[in-house]
N, C-alpha and C positions, 0 to 999 in steps of 0.2 A: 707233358707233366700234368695238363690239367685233365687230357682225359683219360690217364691211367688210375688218379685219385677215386680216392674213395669216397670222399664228399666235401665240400665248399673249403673246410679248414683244410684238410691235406693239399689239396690243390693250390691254394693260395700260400700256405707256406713254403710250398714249391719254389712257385712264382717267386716270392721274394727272396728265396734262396739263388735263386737264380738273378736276380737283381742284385745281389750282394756284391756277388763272383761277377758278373759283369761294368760293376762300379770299379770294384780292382781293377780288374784289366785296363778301363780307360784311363784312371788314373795311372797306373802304372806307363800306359803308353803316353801319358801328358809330363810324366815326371822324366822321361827318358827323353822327350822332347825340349825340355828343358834345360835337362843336365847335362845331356849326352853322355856317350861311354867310349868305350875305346873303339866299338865296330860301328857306333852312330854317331857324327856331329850334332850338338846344338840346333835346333831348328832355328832358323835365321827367321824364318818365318810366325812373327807371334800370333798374330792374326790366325795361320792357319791351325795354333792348337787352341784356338780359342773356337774357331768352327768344329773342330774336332769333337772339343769335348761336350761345346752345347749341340751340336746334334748326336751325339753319342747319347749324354744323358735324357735328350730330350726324347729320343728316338725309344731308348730303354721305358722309359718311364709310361708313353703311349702305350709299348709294349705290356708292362704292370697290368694297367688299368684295363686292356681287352682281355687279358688272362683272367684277372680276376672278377671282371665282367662275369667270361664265359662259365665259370666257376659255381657264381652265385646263382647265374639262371639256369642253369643244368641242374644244381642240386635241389631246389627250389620248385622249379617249373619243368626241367625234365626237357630243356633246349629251346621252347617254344613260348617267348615270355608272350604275355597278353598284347602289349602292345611293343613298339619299334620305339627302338632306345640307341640314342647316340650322346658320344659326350665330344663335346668342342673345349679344343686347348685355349686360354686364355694369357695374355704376359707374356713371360718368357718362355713358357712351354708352347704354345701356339706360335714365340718366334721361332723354336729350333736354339735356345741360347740359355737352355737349364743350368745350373751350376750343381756341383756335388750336393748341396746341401735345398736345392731349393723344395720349396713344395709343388703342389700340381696347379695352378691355377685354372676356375675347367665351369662352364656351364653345361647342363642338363637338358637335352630335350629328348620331349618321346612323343608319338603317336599313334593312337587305339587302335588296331586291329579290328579290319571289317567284323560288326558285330559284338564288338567288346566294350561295354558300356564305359564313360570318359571318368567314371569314379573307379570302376575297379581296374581303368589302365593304369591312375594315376598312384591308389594303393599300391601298385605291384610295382613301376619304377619309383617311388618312393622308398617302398622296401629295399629295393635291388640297391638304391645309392647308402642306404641306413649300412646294409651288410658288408655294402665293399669296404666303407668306412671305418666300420667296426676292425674285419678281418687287415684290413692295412694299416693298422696301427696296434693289433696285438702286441702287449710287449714278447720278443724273443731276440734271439741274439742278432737276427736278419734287423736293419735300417728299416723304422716305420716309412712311410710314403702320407703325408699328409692333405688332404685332399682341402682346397680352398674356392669353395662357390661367392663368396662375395660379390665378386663382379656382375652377378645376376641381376636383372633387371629389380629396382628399388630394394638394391642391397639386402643387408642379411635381413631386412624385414621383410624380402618380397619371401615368395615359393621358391621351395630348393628346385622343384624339378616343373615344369613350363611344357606345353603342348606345343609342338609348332606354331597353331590358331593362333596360341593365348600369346608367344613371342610376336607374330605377327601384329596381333591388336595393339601390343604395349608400346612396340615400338613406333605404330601409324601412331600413336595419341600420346602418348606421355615418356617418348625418349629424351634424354637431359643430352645435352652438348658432350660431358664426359664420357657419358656412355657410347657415342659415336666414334669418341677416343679410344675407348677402351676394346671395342669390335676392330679396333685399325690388326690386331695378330690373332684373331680368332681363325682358329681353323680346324676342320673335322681330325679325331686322333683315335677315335675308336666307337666300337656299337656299329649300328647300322649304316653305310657308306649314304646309300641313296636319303636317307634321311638327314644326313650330315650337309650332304649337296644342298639338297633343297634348303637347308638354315643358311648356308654359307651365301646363297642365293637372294638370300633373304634380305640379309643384313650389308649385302655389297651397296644399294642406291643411300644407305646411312652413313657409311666410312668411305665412303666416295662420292660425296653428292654431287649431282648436275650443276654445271657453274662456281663450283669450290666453295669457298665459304666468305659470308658477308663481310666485316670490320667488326658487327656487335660479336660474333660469333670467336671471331680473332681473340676480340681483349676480353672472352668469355674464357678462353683456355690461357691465356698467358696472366689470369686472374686464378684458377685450377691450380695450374704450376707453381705458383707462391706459395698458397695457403699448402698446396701438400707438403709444399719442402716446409715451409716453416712449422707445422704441426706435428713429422712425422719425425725430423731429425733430430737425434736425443740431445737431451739432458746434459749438457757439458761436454760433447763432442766437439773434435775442430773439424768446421765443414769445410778449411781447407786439404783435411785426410781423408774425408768421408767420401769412399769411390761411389756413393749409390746418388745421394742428395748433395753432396760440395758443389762448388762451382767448376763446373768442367767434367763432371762427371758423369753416371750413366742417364742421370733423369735429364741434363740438359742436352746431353748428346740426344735423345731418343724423343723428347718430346720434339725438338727442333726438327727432325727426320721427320715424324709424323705429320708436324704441322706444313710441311710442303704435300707430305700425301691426303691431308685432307683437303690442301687447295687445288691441289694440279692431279692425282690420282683418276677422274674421271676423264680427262683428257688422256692422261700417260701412260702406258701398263705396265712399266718398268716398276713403276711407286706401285702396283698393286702387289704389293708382297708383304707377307709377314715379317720379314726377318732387316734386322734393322740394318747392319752391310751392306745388303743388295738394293735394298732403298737410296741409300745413300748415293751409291752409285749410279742409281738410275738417276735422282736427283742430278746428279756431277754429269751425267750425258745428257740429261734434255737440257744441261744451260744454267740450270737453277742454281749451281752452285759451284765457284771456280774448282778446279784441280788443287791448288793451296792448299782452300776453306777442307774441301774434302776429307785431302790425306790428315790437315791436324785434327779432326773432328772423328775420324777412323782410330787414329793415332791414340786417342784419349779413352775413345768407347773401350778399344782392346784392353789400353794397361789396366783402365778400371775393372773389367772382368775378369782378368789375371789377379787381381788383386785379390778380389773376392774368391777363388776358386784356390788361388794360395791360403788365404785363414782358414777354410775350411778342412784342407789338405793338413795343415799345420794343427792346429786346434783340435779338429775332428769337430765342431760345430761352426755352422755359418756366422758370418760376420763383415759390415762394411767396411770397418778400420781397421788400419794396421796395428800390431797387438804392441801393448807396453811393454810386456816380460823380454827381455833382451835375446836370449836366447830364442824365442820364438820368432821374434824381428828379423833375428841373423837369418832364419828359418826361409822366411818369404822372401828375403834377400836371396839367396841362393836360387832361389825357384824364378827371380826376377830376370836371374843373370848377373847378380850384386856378389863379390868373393866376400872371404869371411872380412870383418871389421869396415865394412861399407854401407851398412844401413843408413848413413845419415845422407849419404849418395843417392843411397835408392828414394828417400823422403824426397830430399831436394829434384830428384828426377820428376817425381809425381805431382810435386807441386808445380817446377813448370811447366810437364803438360797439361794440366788443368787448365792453369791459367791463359796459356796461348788458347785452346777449345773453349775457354770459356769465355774469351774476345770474341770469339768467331759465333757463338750463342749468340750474346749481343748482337751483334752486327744482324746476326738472320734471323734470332727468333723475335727478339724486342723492337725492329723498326721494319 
């Protein structure tokens, strides 16, 4: 599609045309997973549509962003941008674990082109991320694709877009403890491969340090972990519903995951993974963590991203909580595996799996 287009906008409405239709389909294949029909059972398996759909979306979305990459520098520069430009997934997009409604989470890096002076490589991938931005978020009837650099070294007041060097120096001299967190599912998703390598190269001796990490370093993240939940979680919500920030849900499930791969990661290479299941798991085989602990801490992660992926599905916009309007409740009930008039089943379900995973926090992330 993108190279029969006539210039950067055709192209890229392509693209998201073709993201639209491939949002259906996964959904459609997570809804029948669910429901089942008369030629499919139920998948018994929740876990496995919940890998479905985050790498499905995640997989799609990588996709997006090297389309309309390829889009912008073609129309532009004519295939051959000045300098080598990759983007690295961040969050859930660098785990493989998008949800219908998420945005990209993503840093920028590029590198000058023998010869091509470091101001006009850095105008030219500054442009290129200005354009993809612009074009993925045109309003039309296709899903914008929101694009979020935050996670950039000294947040949205640092540079959108970073030289490899300049990532290099930032992180030798003034990387913060969160930021080592936050590089824990960075991973190359599109742009230049080899330049992608070399970041991911980069950034492995910071989210996997030699000897794991001190005690000041410990109650440096599990000090993180508070102030985010208590800052970020709204305004009159119950955080015993809230699959993202409640207790037992996806921030305690996954900070707890991470904080064994920033200890034991340099030793394990099971924990060197992005995606937070197979952590866990490596976790649960090197010892770190019983079978029990495991499966309720798996157990919790799933229903909460089921949960999230059902409002979005329901709704048509994202959302942590389960919805007030009754009929929309009954909605995600269905989607859960909950028949009609059992919504307060499916509540009551939720809340004690939280609660049992969020024993199990306790236990492993607080002592």
């Amino acid at each position: 599609a993108v190279r029969r287009a006539d210039d950067a906008v055709q192209a890229v409405t392509a693209v998201r045309g073709v993201r639209r239709r491939e949002l259906f389909r996964t959904a459609a294949a997570d809804i029948v997973g669910s429901y089942g029909t008369e030629a499919q059972p139920v998948e018994a398996d929740q876990g496995a549509l919940v890998d479905l759909v985050g790498g499905a979306v995640s997989d799609l979305t990588a996709a997006t962003l090297a389309g309309t990459l390829r889009a912008v520098v073609r129309d532009k520069w004519g295939d051959v941008l000045p300098t080598r430009f990759a983007i690295i997934g961040m969050g859930r997009f660098g785990g493989h674990e998008l949800g219908y409604g998420s945005d990209a989470d993503v840093l920028f890096v590029h590198e000058p082109r023998d010869g091509v002076a470091e101001r006009e490589a850095g105008d030219a991938a500054n442009k290129v991320v200005s354009e993809m931005r612009r074009l993925l978020q045109v309003p039309s009837a296709d899903p914008p694709l929101l694009i979020d650099a935050d996670l950039r070294p000294e947040g949205r007041s640092g540079p959108l877009v970073r030289t490899l060097k300049s990532y290099e120096a930032y992180y030798r001299r003034w990387s913060l403890g969160w930021e080592s967190h936050a590089l824990l599912r960075a991973e190359f998703v599109a742009g230049d491969e080899d330049l992608g390598r070399r970041f991911v190269e980069l950034i492995d001796p910071l989210r996997y340090p030699a000897g794991g990490l001190g005690e000041d370093a410990v109650r440096e993240i599990r000090r993180l972990k508070a102030r985010m939940e208590s800052e970020r979680l709204p305004r009159g919500a119950d955080p015993k519903l809230h699959a993202k920030l409640g207790p037992g849900g996806l921030s305690d499930v996954e900070w707890t995951v991470q904080l064994f791969q920033l200890r034991h990661g340099h030793e394990i290479a099971g924990l060197r993974t992005t995606r937070t299941r197979a952590a866990l798991v490596a976790a649960r085989d090197a010892g770190l963590v019983s079978e029990e602990h495991t499966a309720t801490l798996d157990e919790a992660w799933v229903l909460a991203t089921r949960v999230r992926n059902a409002v979005m599905l329901v709704r048509g916009r994202a959302g942590d909580t389960f919805p007030t309007d009754p009929r929309e409740l009954a909605a995600v009930g269905r989607y859960l595996g909950h028949g009609s008039g059992h919504a307060g089943d499916m509540l009551d379900e939720y809340r004690r799996t939280a609660r049992r995973a969020r024993t199990v926090v306790e236990d492993l992330f607080y002592t």
